[in-house]
N, C-alpha and C positions, 0 to 999 in steps of 0.2 A: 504493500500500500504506500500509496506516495503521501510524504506524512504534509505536506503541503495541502494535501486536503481537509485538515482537519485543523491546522493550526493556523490561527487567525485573532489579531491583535489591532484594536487601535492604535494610532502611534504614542501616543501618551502613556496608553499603560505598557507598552514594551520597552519604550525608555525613561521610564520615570522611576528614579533612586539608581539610575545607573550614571556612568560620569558624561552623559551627553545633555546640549543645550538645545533645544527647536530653535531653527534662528529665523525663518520664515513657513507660512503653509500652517493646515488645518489640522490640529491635533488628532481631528478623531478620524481621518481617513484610514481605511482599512491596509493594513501590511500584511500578505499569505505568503510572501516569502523572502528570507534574506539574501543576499551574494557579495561575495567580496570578487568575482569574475566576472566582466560585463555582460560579455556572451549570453551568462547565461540568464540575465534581467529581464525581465515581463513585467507586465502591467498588475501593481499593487505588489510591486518589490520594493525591498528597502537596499542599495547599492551603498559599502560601505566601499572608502578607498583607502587601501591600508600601502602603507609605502614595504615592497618586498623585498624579498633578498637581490631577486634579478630585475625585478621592475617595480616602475610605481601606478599602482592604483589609480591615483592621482588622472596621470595622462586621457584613461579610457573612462572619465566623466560623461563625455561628450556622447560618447556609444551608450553608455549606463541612460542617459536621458532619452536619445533616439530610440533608445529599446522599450520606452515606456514608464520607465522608473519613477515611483511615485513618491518616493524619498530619496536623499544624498547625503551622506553623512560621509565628511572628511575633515582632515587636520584643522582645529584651529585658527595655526598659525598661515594656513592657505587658503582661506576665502577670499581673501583678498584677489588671487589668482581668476576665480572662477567668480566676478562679477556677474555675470550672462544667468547665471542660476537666478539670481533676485531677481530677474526678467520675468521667469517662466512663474505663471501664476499658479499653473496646475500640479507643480513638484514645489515639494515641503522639502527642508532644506535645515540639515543637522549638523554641529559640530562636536569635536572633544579633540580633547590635548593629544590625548593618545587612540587614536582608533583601533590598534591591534586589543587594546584594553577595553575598549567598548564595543568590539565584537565578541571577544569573548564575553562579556557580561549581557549581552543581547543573545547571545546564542544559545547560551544556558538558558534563560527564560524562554524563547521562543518556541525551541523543543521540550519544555517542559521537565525542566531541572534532571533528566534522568539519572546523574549519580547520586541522586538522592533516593534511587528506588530501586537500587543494588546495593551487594557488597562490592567495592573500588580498590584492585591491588595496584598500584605502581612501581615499575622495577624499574632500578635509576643506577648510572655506574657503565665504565666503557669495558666493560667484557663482562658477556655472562647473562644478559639479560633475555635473550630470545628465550635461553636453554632454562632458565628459571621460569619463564612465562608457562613452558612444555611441561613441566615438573608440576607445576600448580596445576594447570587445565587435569593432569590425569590424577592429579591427588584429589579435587577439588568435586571433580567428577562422579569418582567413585564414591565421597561422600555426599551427594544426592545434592550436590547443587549442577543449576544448569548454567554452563558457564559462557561467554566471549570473549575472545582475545584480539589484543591489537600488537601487531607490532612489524618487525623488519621484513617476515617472512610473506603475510598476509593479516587481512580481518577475515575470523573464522567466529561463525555461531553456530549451532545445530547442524544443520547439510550446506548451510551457505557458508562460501568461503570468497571472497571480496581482494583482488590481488595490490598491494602494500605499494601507495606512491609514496607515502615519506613512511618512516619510522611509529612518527606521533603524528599523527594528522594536522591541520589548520585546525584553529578552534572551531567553525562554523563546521564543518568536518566532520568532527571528534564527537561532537553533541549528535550530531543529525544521526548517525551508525550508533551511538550507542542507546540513543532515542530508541531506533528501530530494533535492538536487540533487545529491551527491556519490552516493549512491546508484543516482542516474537514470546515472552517468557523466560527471557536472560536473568538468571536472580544474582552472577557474580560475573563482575568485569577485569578484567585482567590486562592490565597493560606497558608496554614499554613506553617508558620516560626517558626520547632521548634531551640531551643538552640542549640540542637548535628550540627544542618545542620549550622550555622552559625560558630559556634566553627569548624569546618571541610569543611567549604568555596566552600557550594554546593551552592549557593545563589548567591555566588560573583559576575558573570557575567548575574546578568540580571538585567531588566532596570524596576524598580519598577516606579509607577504612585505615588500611595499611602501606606503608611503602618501604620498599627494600635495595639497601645500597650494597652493592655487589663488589667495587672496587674501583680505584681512579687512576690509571694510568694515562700515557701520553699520546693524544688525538686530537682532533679538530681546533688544531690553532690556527689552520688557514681561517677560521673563523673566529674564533674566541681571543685571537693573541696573543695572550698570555693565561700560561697554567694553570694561575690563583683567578683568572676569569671562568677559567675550564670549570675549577673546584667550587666558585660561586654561583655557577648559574645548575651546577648539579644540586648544591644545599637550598636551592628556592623550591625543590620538592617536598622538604622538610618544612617547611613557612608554610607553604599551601595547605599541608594536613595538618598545620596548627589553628589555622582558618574554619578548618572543614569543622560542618556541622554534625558529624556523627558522630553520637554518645561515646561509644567504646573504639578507640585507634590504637595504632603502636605502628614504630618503624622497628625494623628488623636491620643492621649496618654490621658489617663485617670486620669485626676485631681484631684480623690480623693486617687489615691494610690501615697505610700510616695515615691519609684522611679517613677511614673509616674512624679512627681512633679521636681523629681530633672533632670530628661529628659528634662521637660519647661524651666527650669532654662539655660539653657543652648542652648537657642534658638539661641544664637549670633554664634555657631559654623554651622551651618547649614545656607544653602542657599535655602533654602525653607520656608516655613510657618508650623508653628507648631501649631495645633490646640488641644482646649481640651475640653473633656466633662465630667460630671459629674454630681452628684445629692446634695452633701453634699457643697461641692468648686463652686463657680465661675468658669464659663464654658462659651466655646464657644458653645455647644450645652449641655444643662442645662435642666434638669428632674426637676419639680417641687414636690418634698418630699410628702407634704400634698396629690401629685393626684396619687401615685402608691393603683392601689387593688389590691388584688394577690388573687386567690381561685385557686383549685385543676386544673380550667379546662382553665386558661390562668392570665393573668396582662393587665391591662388597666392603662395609662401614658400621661401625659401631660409635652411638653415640652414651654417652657418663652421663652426661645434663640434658634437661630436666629430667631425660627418664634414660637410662638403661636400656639400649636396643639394636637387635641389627637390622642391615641394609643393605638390600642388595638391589643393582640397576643397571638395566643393559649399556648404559653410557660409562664411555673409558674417561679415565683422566682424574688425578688427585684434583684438577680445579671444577669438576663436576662435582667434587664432595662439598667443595662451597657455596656450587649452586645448590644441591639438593638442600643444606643446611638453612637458607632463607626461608626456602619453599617449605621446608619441615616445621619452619617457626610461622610463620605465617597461616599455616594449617591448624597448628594446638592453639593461634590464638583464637582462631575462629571453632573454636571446641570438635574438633576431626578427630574421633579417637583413634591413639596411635597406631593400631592396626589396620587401619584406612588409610593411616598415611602409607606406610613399608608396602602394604599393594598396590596401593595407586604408583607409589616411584617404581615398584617392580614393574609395573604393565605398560611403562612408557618405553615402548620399543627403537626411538631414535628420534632427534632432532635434524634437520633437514640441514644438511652442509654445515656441521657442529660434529666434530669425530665421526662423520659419512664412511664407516668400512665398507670397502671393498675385498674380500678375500677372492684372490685366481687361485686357480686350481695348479697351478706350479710353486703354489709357497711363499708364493709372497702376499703381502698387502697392501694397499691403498689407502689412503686417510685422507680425505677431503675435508677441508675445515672454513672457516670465514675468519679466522686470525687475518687480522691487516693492521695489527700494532706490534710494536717492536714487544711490548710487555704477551700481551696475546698469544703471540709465535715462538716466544722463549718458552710459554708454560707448555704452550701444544707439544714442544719439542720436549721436553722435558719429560713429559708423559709418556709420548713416544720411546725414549729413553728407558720409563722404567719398567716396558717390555721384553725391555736386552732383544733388541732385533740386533740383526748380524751388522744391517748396516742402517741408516735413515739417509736415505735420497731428498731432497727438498727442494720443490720447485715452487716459486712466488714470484710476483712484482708487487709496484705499490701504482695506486690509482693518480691520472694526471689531474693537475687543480685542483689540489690537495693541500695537507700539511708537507712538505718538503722536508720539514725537519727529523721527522723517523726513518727517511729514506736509509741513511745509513746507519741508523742503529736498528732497522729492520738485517742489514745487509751482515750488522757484525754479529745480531745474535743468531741468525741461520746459520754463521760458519762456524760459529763456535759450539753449536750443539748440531750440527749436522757432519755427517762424513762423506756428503756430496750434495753442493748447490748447484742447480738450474737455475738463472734469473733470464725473467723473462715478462711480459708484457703483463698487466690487470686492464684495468678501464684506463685506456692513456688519456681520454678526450682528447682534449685541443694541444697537448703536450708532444712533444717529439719524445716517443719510447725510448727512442736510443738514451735520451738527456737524462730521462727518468733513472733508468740502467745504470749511467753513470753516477750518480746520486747515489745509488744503491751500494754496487762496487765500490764506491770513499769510504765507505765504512767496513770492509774487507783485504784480512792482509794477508792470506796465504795463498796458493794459487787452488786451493780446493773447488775452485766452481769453474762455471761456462755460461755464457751469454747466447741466449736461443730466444730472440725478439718473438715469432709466431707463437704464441701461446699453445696452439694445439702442435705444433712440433717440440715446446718443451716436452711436453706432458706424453708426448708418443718417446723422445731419447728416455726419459726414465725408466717408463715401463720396459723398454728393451733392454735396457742397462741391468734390471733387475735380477739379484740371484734369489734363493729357495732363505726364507728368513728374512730378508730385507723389506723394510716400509718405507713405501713413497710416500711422502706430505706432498700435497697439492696443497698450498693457501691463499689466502686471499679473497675469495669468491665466495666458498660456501655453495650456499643456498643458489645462489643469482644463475641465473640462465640464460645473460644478455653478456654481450662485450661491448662497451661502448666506443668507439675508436670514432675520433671528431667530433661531431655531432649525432653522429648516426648509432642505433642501437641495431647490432645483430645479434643473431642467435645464438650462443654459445654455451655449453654445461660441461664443467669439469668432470662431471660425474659420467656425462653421456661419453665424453670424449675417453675419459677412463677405461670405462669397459669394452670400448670401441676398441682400444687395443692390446687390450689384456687378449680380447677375441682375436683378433689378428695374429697375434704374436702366436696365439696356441693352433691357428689354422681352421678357425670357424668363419 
């Protein structure tokens, strides 16, 4: 059901106690729908113009009016700009300081507050968050809630599954999907909190239950700048659930990362409970070191705190033990009895380009991951490592108009825990591969590796390289089943291309 048919506001009361003024036009004329994209504006739209990362709002006014647009609402400080609107008698005409601030505060009313009519997880932190989201949806599950998720991979509710343009959606977005999943009978939301969506206040108006910091390592400084920007636009997840109006909350932060730690320090600003887990630190829910095993085909864990128990899950990797560990707090706080949790992690049979085995039938394996941080790609390797494979083959690049700055501490931790690197192309966009490469290569000082720019001719020399024991890491990509090279998105799957010549190789 198009939810546009049912929702329907004066102008007054959609924006009235939010931070916008009427600056011209009829208060009570009818608004059925909002956009902040012109295109898509009809008659008895309300057109917000929010200044974007790649473009401004602003400009496609002009189309927003010709399209019928019965309100306007833009910066402030830019009416000045758009005299010509006080012309038009038949468009009402709104301002506010911040529009990205007053669409999310209209969006939320407009669809009808819906994280107020679920339970709201938020997973926040640069590694770990898809695989934590996977671990809730199947623990979550099995204890009889019905769940939706948003994040990198897709939005998925019941049999609909909706394919992932950003991470966290636009706030106008973010409401309208999760409108329509509470609708469908969604009683628990589940979502990724990346950085961009916090730093751009698509988050702001909903009412989080729970939220969970997974770790802070080094990424999107092509955007953020600086690191302690990186680390401040991650802690406004924690402000926003001191906002949120639901009775009972808690965040869940990981005690053995150094801002995890400096987040707990700071427990006295928050009016919730701050809980922590960990393996290494003193935890509120506490992995016992000596009980992690890890083999190709899952991790088996015991936890000491709060309760006494084992664990076992088909995902490999000591950093899967920290994700399970969020997800397991998150679950007793929402009263999951413990044995709901240990099945629900047991029956989550793989996350999609997150430790993606491939096992050939000649003895080796495959490991396709979405690691694209230097910190990310050391633990994957690491893991990999504590397999005792004979050898680790490692082929990645790093994405074009990007952070530039992990290029080569991407480059030095693959040779330092690999025993053979491929460097080779990701999404280069507008970048010249070769440049990227080199970037890469600066932060490598032995001659252990080789420069294979086609991405599917790296990823074919590994597999033939392979002997009986050896694991290839594919990184970078993951999930993604596009290569973007310039502008243009083609088709591409590590995964596809994997088996493609694993088959080859053995003569199928």
């Amino acid at each position: 059901m198009d939810i546009r048919t049912y929702n329907s506001f004066d102008l007054y009361t959609l924006l009235n106690d939010t931070d916008v003024t009427i600056v011209k036009g009829d208060e009570d004329i009818r608004i059925s729908a909002i956009e902040y994209d012109s295109r898509k504006v009809e008659k008895e739209g309300l057109f917000i113009a929010i200044e974007g990362m790649e473009t401004d709002g602003h400009k496609f006014i002009r189309d927003a009016v010709e399209n019928k647009a019965s309100c306007i609402l833009l910066q402030e400080n830019r009416l000045d700009e758009f005299g010509f609107l006080l012309e038009h008698n038949d468009i009402a005409v709104a301002t506010a300081k911040d529009t990205r601030r007053a669409l999310s505060q209209i969006s939320a009313r407009f669809y009808g507050e819906p994280s107020l009519q679920a339970v709201v997880i938020g997973v926040t932190g640069t590694n770990g968050k898809t695989t934590t989201t996977y671990m809730l949806e199947s623990i979550l599950s099995r204890a009889g809630f019905t769940c939706g998720v948003l994040g990198t991979i897709n939005y998925r509710w019941k049999d609909k599954v909706i394919n992932a343009s950003h991470t966290t959606p636009e706030s106008k977005d973010l409401q309208e999907i999760m409108s329509t999943m509470v609708l469908d009978g969604v009683d628990c939301i589940i979502m990724e909190v990346s950085s961009h969506a916090l730093s751009l206040l698509r988050v702001d108006d909903i009412h989080f239950d729970c939220a969970i910091f997974t770790n802070l390592t080094r990424d999107h400084l092509d955007y953020h700048i600086t690191f302690n920007d990186y680390f401040m636009a991650k802690v406004r997840l924690f402000e926003i659930l001191n906002k949120s109006l639901k009775q009972k909350k808690a965040a869940f932060i990981n005690a053995d990362d150094n801002y995890g730690r400096q987040i707990l320090n700071w427990r006295q600003r928050y009016g919730y409970p701050l809980l922590s887990f960990g393996i290494s630190n003193t935890a509120d829910y506490h992995c016992l070191e000596p009980s992690i095993q890890i083999s190709i085909r899952g991790t088996q864990f015991a936890t000491d705190m709060p309760f006494a128990k084992q664990f076992t899950m088909k995902l490999a990797g000591r950093f899967n033990v920290y994700n399970a560990l969020g997800a397991i707090g998150v679950a007793d706080f929402l009263n999951v009895p413990v044995g709901r949790i240990v099945t629900g992690l047991s029956l989550l049979s793989s996350v999609p380009g997150r430790f993606d085995t491939i096992l050939s039938p000649e003895g080796y394996a495959v490991v396709v991951d979405y690691a694209h941080t230097n910190d990310a790609l050391e633990k994957l390797l690491l893991s990999v490592r504590s397999l005792k494979p004979q050898r680790i083959i490692t082929v990645f690049g790093c994405g074009g108009n990007r952070d530039k700055t992990k290029r080569p501490l991407m480059g030095k931790v693959s040779e330092e825990n690999s025993d053979w690197v491929i460097v080779t192309s990701d999404n280069p966009r507008k970048e010249n591969p070769e440049a990227i490469i080199r970037d890469i290569t600066a932060g490598m000082k032995t001659n252990r590796y080789q420069v294979i720019v086609n991405r599917e001719e790296a990823i074919k020399q590994a597999i033939f390289m392979a002997q009986k024991d050896d694991v290839i890491v594919i990184a970078g990509k993951g999930h993604e089943d596009y290569q973007i090279i310039g502008t243009k998105k083609y088709h591409f799957d590590d995964r596809e291309v994997a088996r493609k010549y694993i088959n080859e190789r053995i003569g199928r």
